[in-house]
C-alpha positions in Angstrom: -3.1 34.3 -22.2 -3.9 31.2 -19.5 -3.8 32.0 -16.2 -1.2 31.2 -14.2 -2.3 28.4 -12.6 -3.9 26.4 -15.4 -4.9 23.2 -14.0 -5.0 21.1 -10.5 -4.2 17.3 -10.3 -4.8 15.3 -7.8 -1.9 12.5 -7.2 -1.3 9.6 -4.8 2.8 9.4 -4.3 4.7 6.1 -4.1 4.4 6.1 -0.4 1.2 6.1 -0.7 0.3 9.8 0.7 -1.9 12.2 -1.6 -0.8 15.1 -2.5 -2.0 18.0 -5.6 0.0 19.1 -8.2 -0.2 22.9 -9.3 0.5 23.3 -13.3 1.6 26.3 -13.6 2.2 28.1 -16.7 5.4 27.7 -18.2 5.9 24.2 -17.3 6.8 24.0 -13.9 4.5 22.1 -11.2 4.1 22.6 -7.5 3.3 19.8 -5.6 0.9 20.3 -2.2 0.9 17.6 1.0 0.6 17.6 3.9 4.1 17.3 4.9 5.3 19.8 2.4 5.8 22.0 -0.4 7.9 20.8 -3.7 8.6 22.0 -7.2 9.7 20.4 -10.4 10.7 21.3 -14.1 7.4 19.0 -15.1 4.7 16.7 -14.4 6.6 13.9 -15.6 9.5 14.8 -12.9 7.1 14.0 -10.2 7.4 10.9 -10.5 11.4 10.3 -11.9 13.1 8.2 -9.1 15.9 9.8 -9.4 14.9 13.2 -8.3 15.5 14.7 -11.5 13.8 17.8 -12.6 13.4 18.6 -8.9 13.6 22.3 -8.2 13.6 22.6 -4.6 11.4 20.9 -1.7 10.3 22.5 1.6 8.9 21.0 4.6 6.0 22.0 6.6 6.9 23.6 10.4 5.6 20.9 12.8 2.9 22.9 14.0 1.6 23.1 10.5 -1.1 21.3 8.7 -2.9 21.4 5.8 -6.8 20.6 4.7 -8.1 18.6 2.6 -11.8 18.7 1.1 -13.1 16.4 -1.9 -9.5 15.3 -3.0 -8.3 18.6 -3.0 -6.3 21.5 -0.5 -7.0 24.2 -3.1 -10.2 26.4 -2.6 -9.8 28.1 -5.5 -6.7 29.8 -7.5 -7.1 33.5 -9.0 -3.6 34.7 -10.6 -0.8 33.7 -8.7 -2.6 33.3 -5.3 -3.7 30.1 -4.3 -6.5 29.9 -1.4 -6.0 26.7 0.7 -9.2 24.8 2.3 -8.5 26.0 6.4 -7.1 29.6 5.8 -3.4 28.8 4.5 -2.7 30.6 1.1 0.5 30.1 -1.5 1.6 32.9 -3.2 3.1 32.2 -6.8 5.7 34.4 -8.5 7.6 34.0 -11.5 10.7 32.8 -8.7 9.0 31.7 -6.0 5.7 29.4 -4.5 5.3 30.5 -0.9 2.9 29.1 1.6 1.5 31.3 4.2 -0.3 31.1 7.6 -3.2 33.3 6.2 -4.6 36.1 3.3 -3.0 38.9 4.7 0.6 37.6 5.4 0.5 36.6 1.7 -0.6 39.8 0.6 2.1 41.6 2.8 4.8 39.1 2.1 5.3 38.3 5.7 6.0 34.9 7.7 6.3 32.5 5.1 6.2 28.8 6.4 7.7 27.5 3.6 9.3 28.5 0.0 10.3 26.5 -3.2 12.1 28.2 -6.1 10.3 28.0 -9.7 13.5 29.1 -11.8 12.3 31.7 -13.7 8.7 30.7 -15.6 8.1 31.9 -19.0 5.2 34.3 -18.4 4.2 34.2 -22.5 
């Protein structure tokens, strides 16, 4: 079985901004920047200008800001939980990728700062 998170890419969008993609298994992707969270059916949706394959999109409380180290905001992904660089961590379900302030918010579920829906992954 691969874990959940099986692989990080790092992406530069049309506007120019950078911003990670999450692959997690399944198919789905979350995409990581600085101004937000999103989630799409695919890779290949990233980039569709269209918006297709878009699952949802969340963006960052004001106050909010994410870091980046070597190309990356991830510090390292164990299961579903994802340790930002700066303290921030996402949590990943099979419904849900959720950004919070810090470990133990995660780990108690409370004061998300943003959520996009995965649909349902296929844990197999």
């Amino acid at each position: 079985m691969q874990p959940l998170i099986h692989q990080q890419t790092p992406i530069t969008l049309k506007n120019g901004e950078f911003a990670e993609m999450l692959h997690v298994q399944g198919g789905p992707v979350i995409l990581i920047s600085s101004l937000g969270l999103a989630s799409f059916k695919s890779a290949e949706a990233v980039e569709d200008p269209l918006g297709n394959g878009r699952l949802g999109y969340a963006e960052l409380p004001e106050n909010v800001g994410l870091e980046k180290h070597e190309d990356s905001f991830v510090a390292h992904c164990r299961s579903g939980f994802v340790q930002l660089h700066g303290g921030k961590a996402l949590l990943v379900t099979p419904f849900h990728a959720t950004l919070f302030n810090n470990n133990d918010d995660a780990l108690e579920g409370k004061n998300p700062l943003a959520q996009v829906p995965l649909n349902d992954i296929d844990l197999l």
